[in-house]
C-alpha positions in Angstrom: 152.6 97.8 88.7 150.4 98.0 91.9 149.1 101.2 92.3 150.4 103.0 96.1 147.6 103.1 98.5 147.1 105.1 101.9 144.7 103.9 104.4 144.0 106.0 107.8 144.3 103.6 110.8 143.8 104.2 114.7 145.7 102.1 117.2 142.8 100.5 119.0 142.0 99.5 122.8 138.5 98.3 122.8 137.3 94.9 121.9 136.5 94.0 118.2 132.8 94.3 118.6 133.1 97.3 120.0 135.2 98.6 116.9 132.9 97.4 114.9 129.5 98.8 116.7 131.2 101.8 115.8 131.0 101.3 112.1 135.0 100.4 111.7 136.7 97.0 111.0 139.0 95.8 113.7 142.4 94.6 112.5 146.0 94.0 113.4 149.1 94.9 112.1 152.2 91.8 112.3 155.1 91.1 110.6 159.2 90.2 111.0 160.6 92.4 113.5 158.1 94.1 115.2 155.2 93.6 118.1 151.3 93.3 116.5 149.7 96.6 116.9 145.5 96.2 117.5 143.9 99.3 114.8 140.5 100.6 113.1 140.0 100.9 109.9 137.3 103.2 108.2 134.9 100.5 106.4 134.5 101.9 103.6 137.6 103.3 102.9 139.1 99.8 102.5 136.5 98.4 100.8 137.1 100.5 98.3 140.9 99.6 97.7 139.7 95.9 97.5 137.0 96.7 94.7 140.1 98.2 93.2 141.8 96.1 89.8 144.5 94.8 92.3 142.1 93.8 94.9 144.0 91.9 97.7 147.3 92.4 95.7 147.0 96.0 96.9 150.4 97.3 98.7 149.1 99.8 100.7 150.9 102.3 103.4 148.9 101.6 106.6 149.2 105.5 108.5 148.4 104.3 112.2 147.9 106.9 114.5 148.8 106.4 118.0 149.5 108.1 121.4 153.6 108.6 120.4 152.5 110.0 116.7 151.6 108.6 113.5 153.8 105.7 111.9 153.2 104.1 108.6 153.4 100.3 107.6 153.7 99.4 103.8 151.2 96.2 104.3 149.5 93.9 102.5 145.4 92.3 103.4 146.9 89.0 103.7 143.7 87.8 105.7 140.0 89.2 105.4 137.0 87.7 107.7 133.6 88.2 106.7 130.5 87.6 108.0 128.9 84.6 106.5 125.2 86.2 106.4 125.9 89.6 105.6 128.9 89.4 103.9 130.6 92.6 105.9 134.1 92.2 106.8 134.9 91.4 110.4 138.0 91.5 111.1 141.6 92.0 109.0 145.2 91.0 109.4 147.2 93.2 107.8 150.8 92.0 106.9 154.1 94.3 106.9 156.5 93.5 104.2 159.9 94.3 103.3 160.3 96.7 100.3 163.4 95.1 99.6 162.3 91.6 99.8 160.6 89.6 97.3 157.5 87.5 98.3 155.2 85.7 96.8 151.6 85.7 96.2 148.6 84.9 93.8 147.7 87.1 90.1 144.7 87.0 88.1 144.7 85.9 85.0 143.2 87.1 81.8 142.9 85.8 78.4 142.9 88.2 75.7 142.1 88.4 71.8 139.4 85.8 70.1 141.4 82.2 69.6 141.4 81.4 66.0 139.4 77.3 67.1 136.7 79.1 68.7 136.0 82.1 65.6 136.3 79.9 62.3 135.9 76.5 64.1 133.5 77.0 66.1 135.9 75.4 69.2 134.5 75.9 73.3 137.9 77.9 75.4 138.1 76.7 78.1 140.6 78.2 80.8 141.4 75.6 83.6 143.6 78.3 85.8 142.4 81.6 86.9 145.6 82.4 89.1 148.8 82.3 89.2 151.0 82.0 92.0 154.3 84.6 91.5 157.3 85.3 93.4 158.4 89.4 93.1 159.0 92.6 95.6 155.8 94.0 96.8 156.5 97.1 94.4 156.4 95.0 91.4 153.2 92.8 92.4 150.9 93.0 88.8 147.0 93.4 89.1 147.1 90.6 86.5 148.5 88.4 84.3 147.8 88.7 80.6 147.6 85.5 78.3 146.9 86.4 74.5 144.9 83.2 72.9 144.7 84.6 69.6 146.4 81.8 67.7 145.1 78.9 69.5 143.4 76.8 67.1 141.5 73.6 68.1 143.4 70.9 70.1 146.1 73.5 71.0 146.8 74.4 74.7 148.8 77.5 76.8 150.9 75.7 79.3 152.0 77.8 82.6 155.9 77.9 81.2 154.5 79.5 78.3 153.3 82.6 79.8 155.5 85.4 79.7 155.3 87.3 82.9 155.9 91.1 83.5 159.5 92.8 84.1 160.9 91.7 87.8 158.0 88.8 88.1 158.7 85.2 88.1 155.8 82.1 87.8 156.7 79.5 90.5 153.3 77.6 89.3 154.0 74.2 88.3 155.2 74.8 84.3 153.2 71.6 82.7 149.5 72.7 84.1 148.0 73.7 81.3 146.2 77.6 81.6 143.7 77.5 78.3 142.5 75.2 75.4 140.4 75.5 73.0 138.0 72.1 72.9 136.3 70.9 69.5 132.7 72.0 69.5 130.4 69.3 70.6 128.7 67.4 67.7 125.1 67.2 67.7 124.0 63.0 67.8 121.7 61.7 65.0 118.3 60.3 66.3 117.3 57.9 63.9 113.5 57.9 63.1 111.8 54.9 66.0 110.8 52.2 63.2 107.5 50.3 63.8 108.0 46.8 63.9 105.5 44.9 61.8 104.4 43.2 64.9 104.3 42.6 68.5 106.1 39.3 69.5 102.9 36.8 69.5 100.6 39.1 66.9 100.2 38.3 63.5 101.0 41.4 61.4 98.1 43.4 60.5 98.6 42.4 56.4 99.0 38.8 56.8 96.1 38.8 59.4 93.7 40.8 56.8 95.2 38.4 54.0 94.0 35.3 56.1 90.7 36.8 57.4 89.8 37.3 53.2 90.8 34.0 52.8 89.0 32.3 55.2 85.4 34.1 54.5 84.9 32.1 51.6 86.0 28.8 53.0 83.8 29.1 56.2 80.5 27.9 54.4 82.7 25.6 52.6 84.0 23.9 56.1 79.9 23.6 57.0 79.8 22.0 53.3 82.6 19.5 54.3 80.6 18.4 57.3 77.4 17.4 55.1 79.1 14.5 52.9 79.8 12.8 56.7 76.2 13.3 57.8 74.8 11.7 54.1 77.1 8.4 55.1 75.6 7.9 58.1 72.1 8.2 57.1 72.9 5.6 54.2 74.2 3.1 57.1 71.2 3.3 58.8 68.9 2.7 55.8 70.8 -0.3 54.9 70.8 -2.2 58.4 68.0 -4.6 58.9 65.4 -3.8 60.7 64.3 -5.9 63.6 61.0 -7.8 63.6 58.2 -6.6 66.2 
């Protein structure tokens, strides 16, 4: 259950910058029933509530001083502006609920225990919601949502409808959305080892080319050799044609 929260708050005149020149964030108080009232708040005061385990889930009693007394508003910080550079809040909206009226809103979720896929299988979890949207009185608001994944073994999946919410809170997420699965563990590919092709298109492979080469080394004199029977012929022809008289 939310924790109960005070925060000091001035009713305010001057202009946000103003407010926050001083060091203070400038909000407003709104809700059903009753007319927006301008306040201060001390910086750091709130930012400590929203470090705080139920962060913007924080019902806090707003204690506004004004010029008739002090009156308190139980409120939520249903809208936070921050600085885009700095990161400082700028500005807040704080919204007055009913006690008595249940409303809905957004819970953390986390997983707990080791899932049986990822310790002996070696499976990835993967959790695909971080938040769940409820519907419950601001009293009852949880600072989170546990899911145990313990028995979740490879392939298997939480579904929303399967998570069992705290006393006096309902899920209105969509049932089917799955929460958490546990994937199988990615398998590694086999690289098989680049093999050398014997040859280039167009080269003849470097045995066959040293095979010829040996080959031909004997034959080249033997080619000059063929050429010599060719020349002996002609030589005979002209030897045995008559010779012309003088």
């Amino acid at each position: 259950m939310m924790k109960k929260i005070q925060i000091e708050a001035k009713s305010r005149d001057q202009k946000a910058a103003a407010v926050r020149r001083a060091g203070l964030i400038p909000a407003v108080v709104y809700g059903k029933g009753m007319e927006p009232v301008s306040v201060s708040v001390d910086s750091k005061g709130f930012m400590a509530v929203m470090r705080g385990s139920a962060g913007k889930n924080a019902l806090i009693t707003l204690n506004v001083e004004q010029k008739s007394g002090k009156t308190s508003f139980p409120v939520l910080a249903h809208d936070i502006e921050s600085d885009a550079i700095t990161d400082k809040v700028t500005h807040i909206d704080f919204l007055k609920v009913d006690l008595e009226k249940e409303i809905r809103t957004k819970v953390p979720v986390v997983l707990t225990g080791e899932a049986e896929g990822v310790k002996l299988d070696g499976g990835i979890l993967v959790q695909a919601i971080r938040q769940l949207e409820v519907k419950c009185l601001p009293t009852a608001i949880p600072d989170k949502i546990e899911v145990d994944v313990t028995t979740l073994k490879i392939g298997a999946s939480i579904h929303v409808s399967q998570v069992v919410p705290p006393k006096g809170v309902s899920i209105t997420s969509f049932g089917e959305d799955v929460v958490v699965t546990v994937s199988a563990p990615a398998k590694e590919e086999e690289v098989a080892a680049p093999v050398e092709a014997a040859a280039v298109a167009g080269e003849v492979p470097a045995a066959e080319a040293g095979a010829a080469g040996a080959a031909a080394a004997p034959g080249a004199p033997a080619a000059a050799g063929a050429a010599a029977p060719e020349a002996a012929k002609t030589d005979a022809k002209a030897k045995a044609a008559p010779k012309q008289g003088k």
